[in-house]
C-alpha positions as a Markdown table, in Angstrom:
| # | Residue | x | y | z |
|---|---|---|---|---|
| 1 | Unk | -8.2 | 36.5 | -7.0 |
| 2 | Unk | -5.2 | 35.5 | -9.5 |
| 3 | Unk | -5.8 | 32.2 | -11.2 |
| 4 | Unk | -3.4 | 30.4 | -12.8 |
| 5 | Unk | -4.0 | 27.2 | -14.6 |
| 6 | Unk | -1.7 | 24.5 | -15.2 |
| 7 | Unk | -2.4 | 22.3 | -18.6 |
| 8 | Unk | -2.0 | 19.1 | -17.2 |
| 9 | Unk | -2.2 | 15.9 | -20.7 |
| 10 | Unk | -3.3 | 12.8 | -18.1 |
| 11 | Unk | -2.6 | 9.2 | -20.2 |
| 12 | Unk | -4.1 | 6.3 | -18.8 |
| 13 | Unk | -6.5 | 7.3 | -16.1 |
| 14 | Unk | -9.6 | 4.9 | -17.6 |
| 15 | Unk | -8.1 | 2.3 | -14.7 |
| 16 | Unk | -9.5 | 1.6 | -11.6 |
| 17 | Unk | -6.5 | 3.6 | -9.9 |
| 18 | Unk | -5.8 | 6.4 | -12.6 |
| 19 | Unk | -9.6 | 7.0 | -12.6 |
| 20 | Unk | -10.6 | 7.0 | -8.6 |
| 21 | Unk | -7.3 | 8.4 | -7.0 |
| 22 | Unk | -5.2 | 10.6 | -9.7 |
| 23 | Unk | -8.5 | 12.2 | -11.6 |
| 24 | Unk | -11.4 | 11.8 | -9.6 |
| 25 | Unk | -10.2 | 12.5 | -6.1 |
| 26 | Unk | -7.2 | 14.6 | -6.5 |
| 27 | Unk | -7.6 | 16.6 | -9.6 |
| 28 | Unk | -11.4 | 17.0 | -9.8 |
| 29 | Unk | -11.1 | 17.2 | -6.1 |
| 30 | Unk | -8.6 | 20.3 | -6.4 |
| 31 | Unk | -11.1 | 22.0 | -9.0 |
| 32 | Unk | -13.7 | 21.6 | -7.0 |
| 33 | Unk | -12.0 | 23.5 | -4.5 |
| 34 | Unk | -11.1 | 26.7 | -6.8 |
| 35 | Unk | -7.3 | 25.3 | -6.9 |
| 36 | Unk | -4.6 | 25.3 | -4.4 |
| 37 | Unk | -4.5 | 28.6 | -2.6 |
| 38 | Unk | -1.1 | 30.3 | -2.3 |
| 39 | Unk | -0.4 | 32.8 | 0.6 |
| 40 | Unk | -0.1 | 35.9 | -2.2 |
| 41 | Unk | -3.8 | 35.1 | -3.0 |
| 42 | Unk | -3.5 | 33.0 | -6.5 |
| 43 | Unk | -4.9 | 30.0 | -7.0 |
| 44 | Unk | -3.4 | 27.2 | -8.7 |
| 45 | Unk | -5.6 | 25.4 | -10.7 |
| 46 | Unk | -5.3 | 22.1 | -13.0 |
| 47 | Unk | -6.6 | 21.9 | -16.1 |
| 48 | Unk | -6.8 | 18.4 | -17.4 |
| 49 | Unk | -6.9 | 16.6 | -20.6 |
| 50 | Unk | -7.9 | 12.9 | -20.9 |
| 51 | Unk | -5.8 | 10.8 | -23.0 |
| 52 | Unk | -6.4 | 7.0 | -23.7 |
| 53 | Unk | -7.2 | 4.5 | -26.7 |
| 54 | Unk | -10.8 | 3.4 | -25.8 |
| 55 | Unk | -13.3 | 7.0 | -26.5 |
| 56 | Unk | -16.1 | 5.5 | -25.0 |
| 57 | Unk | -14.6 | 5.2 | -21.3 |
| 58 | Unk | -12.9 | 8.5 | -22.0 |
| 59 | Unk | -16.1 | 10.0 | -22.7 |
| 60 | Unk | -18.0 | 8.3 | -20.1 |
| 61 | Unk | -15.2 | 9.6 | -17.3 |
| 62 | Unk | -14.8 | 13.5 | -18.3 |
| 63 | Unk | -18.5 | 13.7 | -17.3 |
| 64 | Unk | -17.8 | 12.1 | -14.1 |
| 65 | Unk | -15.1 | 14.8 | -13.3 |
| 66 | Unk | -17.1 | 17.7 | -14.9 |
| 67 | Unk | -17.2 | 17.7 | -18.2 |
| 68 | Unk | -13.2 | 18.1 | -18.8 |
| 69 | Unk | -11.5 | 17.3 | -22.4 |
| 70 | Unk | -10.7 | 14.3 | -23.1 |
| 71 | Unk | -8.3 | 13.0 | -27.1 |
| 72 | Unk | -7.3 | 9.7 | -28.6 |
| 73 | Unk | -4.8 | 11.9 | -30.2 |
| 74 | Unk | -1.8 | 11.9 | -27.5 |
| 75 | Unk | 0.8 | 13.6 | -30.3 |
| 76 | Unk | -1.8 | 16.3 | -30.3 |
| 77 | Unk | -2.1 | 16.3 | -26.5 |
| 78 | Unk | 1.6 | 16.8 | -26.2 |
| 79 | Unk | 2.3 | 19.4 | -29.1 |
| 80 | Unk | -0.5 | 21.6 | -28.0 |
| 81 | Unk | 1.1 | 24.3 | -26.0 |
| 82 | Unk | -1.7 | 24.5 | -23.3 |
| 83 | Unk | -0.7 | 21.7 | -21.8 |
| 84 | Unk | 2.4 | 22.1 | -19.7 |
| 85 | Unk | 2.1 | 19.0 | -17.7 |
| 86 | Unk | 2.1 | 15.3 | -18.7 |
| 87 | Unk | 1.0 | 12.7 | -16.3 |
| 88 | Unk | 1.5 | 9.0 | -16.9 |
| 89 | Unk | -1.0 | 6.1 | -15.3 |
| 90 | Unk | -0.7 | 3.7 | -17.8 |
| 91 | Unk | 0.8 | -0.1 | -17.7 |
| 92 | Unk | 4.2 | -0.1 | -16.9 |
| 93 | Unk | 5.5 | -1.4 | -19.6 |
| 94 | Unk | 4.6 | 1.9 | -22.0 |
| 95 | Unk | 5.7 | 4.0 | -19.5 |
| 96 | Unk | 9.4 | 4.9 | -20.1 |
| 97 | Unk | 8.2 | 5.3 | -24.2 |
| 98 | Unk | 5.7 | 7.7 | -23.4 |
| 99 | Unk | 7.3 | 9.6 | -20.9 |
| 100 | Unk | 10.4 | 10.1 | -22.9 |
| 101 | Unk | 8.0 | 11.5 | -25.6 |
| 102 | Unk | 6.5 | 14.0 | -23.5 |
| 103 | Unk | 9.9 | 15.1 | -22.3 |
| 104 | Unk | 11.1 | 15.6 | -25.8 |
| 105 | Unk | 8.4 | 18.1 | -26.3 |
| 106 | Unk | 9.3 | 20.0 | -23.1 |
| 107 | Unk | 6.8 | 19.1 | -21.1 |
| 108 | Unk | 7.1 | 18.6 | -17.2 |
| 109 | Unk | 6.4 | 14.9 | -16.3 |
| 110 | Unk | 4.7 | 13.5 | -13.0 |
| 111 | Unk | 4.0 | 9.5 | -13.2 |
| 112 | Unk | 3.1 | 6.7 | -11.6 |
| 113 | Unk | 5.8 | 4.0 | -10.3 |
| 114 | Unk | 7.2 | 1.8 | -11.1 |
| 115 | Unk | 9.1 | 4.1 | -13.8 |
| 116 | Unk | 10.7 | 1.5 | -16.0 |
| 117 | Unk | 11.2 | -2.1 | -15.7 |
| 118 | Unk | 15.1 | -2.0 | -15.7 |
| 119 | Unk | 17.2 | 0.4 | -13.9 |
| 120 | Unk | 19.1 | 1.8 | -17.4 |
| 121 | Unk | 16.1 | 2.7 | -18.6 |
| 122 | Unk | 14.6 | 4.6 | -15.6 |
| 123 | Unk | 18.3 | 6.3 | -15.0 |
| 124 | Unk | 17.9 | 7.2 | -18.9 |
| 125 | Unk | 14.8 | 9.3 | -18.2 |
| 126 | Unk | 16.0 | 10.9 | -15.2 |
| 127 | Unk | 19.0 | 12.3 | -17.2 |
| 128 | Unk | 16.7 | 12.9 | -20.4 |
| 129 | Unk | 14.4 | 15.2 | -17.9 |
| 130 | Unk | 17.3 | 17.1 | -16.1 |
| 131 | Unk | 19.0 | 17.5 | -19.9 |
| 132 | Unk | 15.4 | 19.6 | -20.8 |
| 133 | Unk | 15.2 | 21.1 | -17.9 |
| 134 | Unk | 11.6 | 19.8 | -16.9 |
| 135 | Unk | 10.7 | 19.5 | -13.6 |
| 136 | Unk | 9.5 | 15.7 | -13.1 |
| 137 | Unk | 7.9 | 13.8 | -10.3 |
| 138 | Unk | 6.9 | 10.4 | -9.1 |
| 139 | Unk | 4.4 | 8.9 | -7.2 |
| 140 | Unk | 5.2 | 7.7 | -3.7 |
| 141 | Unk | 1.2 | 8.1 | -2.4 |
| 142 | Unk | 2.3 | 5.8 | 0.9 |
| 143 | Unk | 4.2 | 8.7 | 2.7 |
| 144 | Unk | 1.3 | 10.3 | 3.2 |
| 145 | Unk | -1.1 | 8.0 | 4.6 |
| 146 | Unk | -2.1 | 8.3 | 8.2 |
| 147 | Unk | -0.6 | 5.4 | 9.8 |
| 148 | Unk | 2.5 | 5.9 | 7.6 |
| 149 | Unk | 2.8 | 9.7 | 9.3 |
| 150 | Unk | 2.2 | 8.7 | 12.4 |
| 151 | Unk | 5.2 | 6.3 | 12.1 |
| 152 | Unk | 7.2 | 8.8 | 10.7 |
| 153 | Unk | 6.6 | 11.3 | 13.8 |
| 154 | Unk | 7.5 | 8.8 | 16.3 |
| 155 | Unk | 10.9 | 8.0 | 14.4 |
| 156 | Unk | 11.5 | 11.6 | 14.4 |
| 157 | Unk | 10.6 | 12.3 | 18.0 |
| 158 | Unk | 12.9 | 9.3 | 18.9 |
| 159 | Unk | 10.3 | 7.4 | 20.4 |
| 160 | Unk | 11.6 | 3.7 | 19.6 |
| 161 | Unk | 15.1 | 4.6 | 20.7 |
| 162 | Unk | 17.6 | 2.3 | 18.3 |
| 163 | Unk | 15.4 | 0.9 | 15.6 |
| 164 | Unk | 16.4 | -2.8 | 15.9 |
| 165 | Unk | 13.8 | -4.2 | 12.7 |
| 166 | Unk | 10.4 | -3.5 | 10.7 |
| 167 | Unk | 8.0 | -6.3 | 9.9 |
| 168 | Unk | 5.8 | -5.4 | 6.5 |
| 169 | Unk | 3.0 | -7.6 | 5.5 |
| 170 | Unk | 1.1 | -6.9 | 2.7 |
| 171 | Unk | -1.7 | -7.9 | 0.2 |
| 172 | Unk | -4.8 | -10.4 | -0.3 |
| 173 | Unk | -6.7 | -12.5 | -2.2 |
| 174 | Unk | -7.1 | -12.2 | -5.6 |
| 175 | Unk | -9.4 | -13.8 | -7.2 |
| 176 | Unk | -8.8 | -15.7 | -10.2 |
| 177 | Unk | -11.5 | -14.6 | -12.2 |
| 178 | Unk | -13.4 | -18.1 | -12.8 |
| 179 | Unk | -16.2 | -17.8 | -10.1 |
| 180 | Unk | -15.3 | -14.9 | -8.5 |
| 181 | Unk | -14.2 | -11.7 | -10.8 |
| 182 | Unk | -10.3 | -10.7 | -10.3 |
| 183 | Unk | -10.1 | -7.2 | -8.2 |
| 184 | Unk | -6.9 | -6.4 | -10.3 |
| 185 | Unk | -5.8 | -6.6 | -14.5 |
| 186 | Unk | -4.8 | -9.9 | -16.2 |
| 187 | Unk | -1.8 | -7.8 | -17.0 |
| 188 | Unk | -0.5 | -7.7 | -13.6 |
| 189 | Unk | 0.0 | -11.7 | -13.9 |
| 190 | Unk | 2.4 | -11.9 | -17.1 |
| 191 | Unk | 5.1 | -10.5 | -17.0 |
| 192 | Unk | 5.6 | -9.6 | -21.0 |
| 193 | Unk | 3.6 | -7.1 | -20.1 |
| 194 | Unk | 5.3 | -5.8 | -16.8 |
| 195 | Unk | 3.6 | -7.9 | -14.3 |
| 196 | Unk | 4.9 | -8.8 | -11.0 |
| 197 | Unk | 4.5 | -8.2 | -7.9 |
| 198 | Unk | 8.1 | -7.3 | -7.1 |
| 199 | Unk | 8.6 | -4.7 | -9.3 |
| 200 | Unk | 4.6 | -3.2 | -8.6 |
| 201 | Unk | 5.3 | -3.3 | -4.7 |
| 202 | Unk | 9.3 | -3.3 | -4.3 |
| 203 | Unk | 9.0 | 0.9 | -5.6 |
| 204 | Unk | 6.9 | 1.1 | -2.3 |
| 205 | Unk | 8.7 | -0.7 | 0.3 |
| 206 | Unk | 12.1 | 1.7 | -1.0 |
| 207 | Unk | 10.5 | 4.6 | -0.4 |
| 208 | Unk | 8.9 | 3.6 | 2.9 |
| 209 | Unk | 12.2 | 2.2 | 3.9 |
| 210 | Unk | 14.8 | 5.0 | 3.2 |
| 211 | Unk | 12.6 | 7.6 | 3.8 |
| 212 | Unk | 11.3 | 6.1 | 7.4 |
| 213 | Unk | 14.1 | 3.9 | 8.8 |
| 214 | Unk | 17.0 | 4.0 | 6.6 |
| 215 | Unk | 18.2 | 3.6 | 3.2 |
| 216 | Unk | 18.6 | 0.2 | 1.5 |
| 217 | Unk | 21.8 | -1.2 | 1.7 |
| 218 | Unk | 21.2 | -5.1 | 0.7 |
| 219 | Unk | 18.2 | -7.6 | -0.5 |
| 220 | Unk | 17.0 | -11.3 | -0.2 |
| 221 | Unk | 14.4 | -12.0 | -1.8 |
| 222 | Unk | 12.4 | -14.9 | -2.6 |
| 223 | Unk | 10.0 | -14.6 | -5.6 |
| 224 | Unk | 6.7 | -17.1 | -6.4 |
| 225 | Unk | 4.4 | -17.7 | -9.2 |
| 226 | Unk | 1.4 | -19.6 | -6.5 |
| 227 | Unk | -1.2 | -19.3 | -9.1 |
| 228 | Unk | -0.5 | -20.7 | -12.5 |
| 229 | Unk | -3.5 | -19.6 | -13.8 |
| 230 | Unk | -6.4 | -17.1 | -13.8 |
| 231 | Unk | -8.9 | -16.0 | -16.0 |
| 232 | Unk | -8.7 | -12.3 | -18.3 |
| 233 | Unk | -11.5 | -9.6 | -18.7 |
| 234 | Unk | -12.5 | -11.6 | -21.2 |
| 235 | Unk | -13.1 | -14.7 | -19.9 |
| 236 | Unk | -10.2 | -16.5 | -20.7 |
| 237 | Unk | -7.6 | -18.2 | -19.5 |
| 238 | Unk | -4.1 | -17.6 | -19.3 |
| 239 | Unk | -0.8 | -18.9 | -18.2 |
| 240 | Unk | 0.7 | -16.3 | -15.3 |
| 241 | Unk | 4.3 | -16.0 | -16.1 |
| 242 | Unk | 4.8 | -12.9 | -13.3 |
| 243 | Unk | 5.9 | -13.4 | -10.0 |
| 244 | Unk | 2.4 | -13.4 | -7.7 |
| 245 | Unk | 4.3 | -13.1 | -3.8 |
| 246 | Unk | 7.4 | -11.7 | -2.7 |
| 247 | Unk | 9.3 | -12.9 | 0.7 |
| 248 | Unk | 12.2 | -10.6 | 1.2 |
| 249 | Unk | 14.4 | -9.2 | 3.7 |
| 250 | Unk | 16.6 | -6.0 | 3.7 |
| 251 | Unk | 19.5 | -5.0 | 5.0 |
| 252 | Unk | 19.3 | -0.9 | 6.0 |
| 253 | Unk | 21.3 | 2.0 | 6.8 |
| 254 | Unk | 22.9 | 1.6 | 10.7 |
| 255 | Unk | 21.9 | -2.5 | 11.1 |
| 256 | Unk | 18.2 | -2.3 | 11.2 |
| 257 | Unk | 16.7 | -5.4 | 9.5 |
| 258 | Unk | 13.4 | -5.1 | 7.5 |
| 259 | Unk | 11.4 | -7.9 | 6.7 |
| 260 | Unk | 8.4 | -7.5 | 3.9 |
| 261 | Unk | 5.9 | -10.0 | 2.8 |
| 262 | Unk | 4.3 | -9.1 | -0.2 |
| 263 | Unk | 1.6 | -11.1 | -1.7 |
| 264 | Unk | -1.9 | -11.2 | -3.9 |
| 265 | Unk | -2.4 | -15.5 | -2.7 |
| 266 | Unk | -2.9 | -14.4 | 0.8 |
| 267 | Unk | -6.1 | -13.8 | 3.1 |
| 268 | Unk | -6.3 | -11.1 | 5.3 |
| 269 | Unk | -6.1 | -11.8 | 9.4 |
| 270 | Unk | -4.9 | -8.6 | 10.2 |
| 271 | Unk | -5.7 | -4.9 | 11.0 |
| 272 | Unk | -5.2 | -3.4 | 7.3 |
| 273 | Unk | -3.7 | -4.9 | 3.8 |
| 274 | Unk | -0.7 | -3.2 | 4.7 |
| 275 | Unk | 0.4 | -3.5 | 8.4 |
| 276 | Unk | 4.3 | -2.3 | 9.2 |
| 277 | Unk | 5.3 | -3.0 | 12.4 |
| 278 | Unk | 8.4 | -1.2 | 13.9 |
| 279 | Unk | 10.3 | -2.6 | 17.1 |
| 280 | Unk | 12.7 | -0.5 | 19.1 |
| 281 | Unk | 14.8 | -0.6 | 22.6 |
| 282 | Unk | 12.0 | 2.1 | 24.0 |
| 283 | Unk | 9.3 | 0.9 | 21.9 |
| 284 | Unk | 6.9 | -0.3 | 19.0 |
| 285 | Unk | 4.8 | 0.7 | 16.8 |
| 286 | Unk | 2.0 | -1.0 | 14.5 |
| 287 | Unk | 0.6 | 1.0 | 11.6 |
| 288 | Unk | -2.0 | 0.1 | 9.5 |
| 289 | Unk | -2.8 | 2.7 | 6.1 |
| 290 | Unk | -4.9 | 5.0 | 8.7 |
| 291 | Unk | -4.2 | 4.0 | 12.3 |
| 292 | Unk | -1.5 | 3.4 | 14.5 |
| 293 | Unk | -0.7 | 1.7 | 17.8 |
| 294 | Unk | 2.1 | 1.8 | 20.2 |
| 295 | Unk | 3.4 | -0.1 | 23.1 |
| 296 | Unk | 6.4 | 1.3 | 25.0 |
| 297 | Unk | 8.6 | -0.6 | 26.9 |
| 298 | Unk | 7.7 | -0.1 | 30.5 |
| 299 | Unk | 3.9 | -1.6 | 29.6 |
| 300 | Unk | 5.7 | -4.3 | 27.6 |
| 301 | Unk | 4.1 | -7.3 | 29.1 |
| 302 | Unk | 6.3 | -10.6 | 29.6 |
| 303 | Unk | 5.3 | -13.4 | 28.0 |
| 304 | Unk | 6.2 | -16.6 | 29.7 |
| 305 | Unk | 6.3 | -20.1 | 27.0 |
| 306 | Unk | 4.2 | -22.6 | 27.7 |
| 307 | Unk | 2.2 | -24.9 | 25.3 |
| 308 | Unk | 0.3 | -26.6 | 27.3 |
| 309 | Unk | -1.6 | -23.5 | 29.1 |
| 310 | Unk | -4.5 | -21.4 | 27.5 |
| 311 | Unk | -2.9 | -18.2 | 26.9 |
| 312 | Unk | -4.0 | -15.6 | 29.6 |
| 313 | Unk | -2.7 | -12.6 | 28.3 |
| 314 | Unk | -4.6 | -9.9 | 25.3 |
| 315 | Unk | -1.8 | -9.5 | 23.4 |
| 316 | Unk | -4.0 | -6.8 | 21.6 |
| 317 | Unk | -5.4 | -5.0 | 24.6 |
| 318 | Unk | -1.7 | -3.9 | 25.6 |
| 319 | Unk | -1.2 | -1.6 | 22.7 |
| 320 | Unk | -2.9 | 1.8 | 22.3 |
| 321 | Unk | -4.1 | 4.1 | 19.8 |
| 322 | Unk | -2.1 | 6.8 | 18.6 |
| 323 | Unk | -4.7 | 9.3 | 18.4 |
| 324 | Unk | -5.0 | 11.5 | 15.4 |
| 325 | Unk | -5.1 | 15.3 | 16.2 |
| 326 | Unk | -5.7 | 16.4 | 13.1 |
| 327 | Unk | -8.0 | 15.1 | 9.6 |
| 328 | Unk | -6.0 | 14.0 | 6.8 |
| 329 | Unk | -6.7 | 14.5 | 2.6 |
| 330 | Unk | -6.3 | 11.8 | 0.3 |
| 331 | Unk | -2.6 | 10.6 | -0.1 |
| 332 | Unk | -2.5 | 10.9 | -3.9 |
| 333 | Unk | -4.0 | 14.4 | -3.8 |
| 334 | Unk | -1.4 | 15.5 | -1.1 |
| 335 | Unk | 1.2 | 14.9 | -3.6 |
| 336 | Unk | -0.5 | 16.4 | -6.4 |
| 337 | Unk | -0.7 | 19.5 | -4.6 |
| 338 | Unk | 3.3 | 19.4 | -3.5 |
| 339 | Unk | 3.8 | 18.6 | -7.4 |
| 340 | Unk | 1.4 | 21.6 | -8.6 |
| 341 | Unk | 3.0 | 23.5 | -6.5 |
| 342 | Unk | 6.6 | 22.5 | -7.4 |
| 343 | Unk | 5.4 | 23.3 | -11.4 |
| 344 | Unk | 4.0 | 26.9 | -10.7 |
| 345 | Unk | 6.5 | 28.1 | -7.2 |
| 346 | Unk | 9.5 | 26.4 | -7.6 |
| 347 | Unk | 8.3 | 24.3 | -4.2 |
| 348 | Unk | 11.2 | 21.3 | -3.3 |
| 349 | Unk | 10.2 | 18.6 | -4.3 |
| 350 | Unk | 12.3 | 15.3 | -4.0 |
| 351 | Unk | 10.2 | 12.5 | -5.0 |
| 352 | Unk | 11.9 | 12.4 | -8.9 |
| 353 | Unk | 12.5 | 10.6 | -11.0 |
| 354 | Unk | 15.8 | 9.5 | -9.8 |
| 355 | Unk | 14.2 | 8.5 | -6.8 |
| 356 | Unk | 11.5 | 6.3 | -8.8 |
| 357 | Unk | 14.7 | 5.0 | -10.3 |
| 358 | Unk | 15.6 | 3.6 | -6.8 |
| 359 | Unk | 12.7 | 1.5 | -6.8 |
| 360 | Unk | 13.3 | 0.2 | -9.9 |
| 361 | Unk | 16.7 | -1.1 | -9.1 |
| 362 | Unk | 15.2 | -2.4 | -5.6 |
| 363 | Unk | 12.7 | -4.3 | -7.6 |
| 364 | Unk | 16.0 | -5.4 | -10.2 |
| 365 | Unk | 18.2 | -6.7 | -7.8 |
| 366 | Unk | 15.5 | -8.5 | -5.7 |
| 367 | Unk | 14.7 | -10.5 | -8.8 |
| 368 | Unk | 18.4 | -11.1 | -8.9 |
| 369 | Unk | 18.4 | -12.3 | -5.4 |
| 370 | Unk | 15.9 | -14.7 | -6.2 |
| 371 | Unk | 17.4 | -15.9 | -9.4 |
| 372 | Unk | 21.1 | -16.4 | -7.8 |
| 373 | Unk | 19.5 | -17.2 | -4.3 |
| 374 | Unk | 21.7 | -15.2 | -2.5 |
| 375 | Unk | 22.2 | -11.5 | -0.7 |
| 376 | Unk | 22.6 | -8.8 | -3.0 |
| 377 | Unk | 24.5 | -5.2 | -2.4 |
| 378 | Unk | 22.4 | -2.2 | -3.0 |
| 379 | Unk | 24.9 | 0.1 | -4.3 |
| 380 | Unk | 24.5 | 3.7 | -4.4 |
| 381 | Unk | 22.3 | 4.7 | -7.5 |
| 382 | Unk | 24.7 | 7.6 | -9.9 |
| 383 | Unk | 22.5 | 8.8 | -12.8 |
C-alpha cells in the first residue's frame, strides 16, 4: 500500500474544541485508522504538528494523540517544508493574522469560523489564498450532523412541499463562573477580544440556511448583553462587553422566513441544544444534532383553542422518528477527510474561504441591524 502523508502545522488546538473534535477525534482518529483509503489503494495520511504558546499543555496533549510533535516556534512550523497544511483553532481575533502568515509561505489553509471579525478582512484572505494558489477551507461541522442530513434529504426528496419557515433555537446556560465553573472562555464574553455570540453562531445559521433552505437575502436582528458579569479562569471578575443572545429573523431565497434564537442565558426544555424546526404545505420536520422527527400533513392533528380545557391531545406522540439507516462519523472528521482529500486529489470542495466570508458578513450586518434597528439587505458577497 502507497502512503502518502500530508504535513499538517495545527495552532490552537489546547481548547476544549481544537483538542476533542479537530486533533483528538478527527486527526488521531484518521491515524488510527492507517489514513483515508483511496480507491487506487493509497492511503492518505495526516501528519500533525502542535503549535501553541503554553508547552506544558502542548506536551501533555501530543501524548494523548500518540506521541505527535508538538513547537512554540510557529515561524518554524510554517517555514519547515514538511508541513504542507496549516490549520487555525485559535481565538478569533488572531485568526486573519495568522492565517495570512501561513498563506504567505505557501501553505494550504483549513480554519475554524468565524474567519475574521469584519467582512474586508475575511474577503482579504480569500483573495490572498486564491492569489497563491493554495487550496483553503473552512469549517462548517453542522452539515454533517445526523439530524442536520436528515433535514437535508427530506428538502431534497421534496418532502415539505413549499418551505413556508424554519424555527432555530439554540444554546444554554452558562455559568458564570462564581459557584458554578463557566463551560465556555472568559474570552467569549468581551468583545476586544472577538466575543459574541452573533459573530460565534451567525457563521452557522448561514451555512445551514443557504445550504438547506435558501440563501440569505435580509436580517433582523436583536442583540443582548443579559449577563453583565462573570468570573475568568482565574477567578476574577470582569465586565462582559460581548453580545450574550441573539433574536433574529431572516429573510431567504423564494419567501421562506427563518427565525433563530441564539443564546448562552437560556435553560434547556427541549430535545437537543440545537433544535431546527422546518414547516412546509406537505409537512414538518424537527431535527435535533442526531435525530429527526416528522409529521406530514394528513396525520396533522387539529388543534381546537380553548383555555379553559386540559389539553387532551400529545402534541409529541404525533410526530415520528426518522429512522437512521445507516451510522454516522464524527462531523468534524467528515470534513477533515473531504479537506484531506481536496489537498492530495483535487476532491471539490466548496466550503472556502469565501464562503466563511459569508458568515462573517451575516454576523456584520446583523450587528448592524441591531445597532440601526431595522431590516438589513444581504447583498451578494463579490471578493
Amino acid at each position: 500500500m502507497t502512503t502518502r502523508r500530508i504535513g499538517i502545522v495545527m495552532n490552537g488546538v489546547t481548547g476544549r474544541m481544537g483538542a476533542n473534535q479537530h486533533l483528538l477525534r478527527s486527526i488521531a482518529a484518521i491515524r488510527g485508522e492507517g489514513g483515508i483509503r483511496l480507491d487506487d489503494g493509497t492511503a492518505i495520511v495526516p501528519e500533525p504538528i502542535l503549535v501553541g504558546r503554553n508547552p506544558a499543555k502542548l506536551e501533555r496533549l501530543a501524548a494523548r494523540a500518540d506521541g505527535v510533535r508538538w513547537t512554540t516556534d510557529v515561524d518554524a512550523a510554517l517555514a519547515d517544508p514538511a508541513y504542507s497544511l496549516y490549520f487555525d483553532a485559535q481565538t478569533t481575533d488572531r485568526r486573519a493574522a495568522a492565517v495570512r502568515r501561513a498563506i504567505a509561505a505557501g501553505k494550504h489553509v483549513y480554519c475554524e469560523k468565524p474567519t475574521a471579525l469584519t467582512t474586508a478582512e475575511a474577503l482579504g484572505l480569500y483573495t490572498a489564498a486564491r492569489q497563491a494558489g493554495v487550496k483553503h477551507g473552512v469549517v462548517q461541522d453542522k452539515l454533517w450532523l445526523p439530524g442536520v442530513l436528515a433535514l437535508r434529504q427530506l428538502t431534497a426528496s421534496g418532502f415539505f412541499g413549499r418551505i413556508l419557515s424554519v424555527r432555530g433555537e439554540f444554546g444554554y446556560w452558562v455559568f458564570e463562573g462564581d459557584t458554578v465553573p463557566a463551560q465556555r472562555p472568559s474570552w467569549n464574553y468581551r468583545a476586544q477580544d472577538g466575543g459574541g455570540i452573533i459573530t460565534d453562531m451567525f457563521a452557522h445559521w448561514r451555512y445551514l440556511l443557504d445550504e438547506l433552505f435558501g440563501e440569505v437575502k435580509a436580517v433582523s436582528c436583536l442583540g443582548a448583553t443579559h449577563m453583565k458579569r462573570r468570573m475568568d479562569e482565574d477567578g476574577r471578575p470582569y465586565e462582559c462587553t460581548a453580545d450574550d443572545a441573539a433574536y433574529a429573523t431572516f429573510e431567504l431565497e423564494g419567501g421562506v422566513i427563518a427565525q433563530f434564537n441564539s443564546s448562552w442565558c437560556v435553560r434547556v426544555r427541549r430535545d437537543d441544544l440545537l433544535t431546527i424546526q422546518v414547516d412546509g404545505t406537505k409537512g414538518s420536520a424537527v431535527a435535533g444534532l442526531r435525530n429527526c422527527w416528522i409529521q406530514l400533513a394528513g396525520a396533522t392533528p387539529r388543534p381546537v383553542w380553548n383555555p379553559d380545557e386540559a389539553v387532551a391531545c400529545d402534541y409529541r406522540a404525533d410526530w415520528q422518528p426518522v429512522l437512521q439507516t445507516q451510522a454516522h462519523a464524527n462531523a468534524f472528521k467528515v470534513q477533515w477527510e473531504l479537506f484531506l482529500r481536496h489537498v492530495a486529489c483535487g476532491d471539490p470542495f466548496p466550503w472556502d474561504l469565501l464562503a466563511g466570508a459569508k458568515g462573517v458578513q451575516l454576523a456584520e450586518l446583523g450587528r448592524e441591524s441591531w445597532r440601526t434597528r431595522a431590516w438589513v439587505t444581504v447583498p451578494p458577497l463579490e471578493p
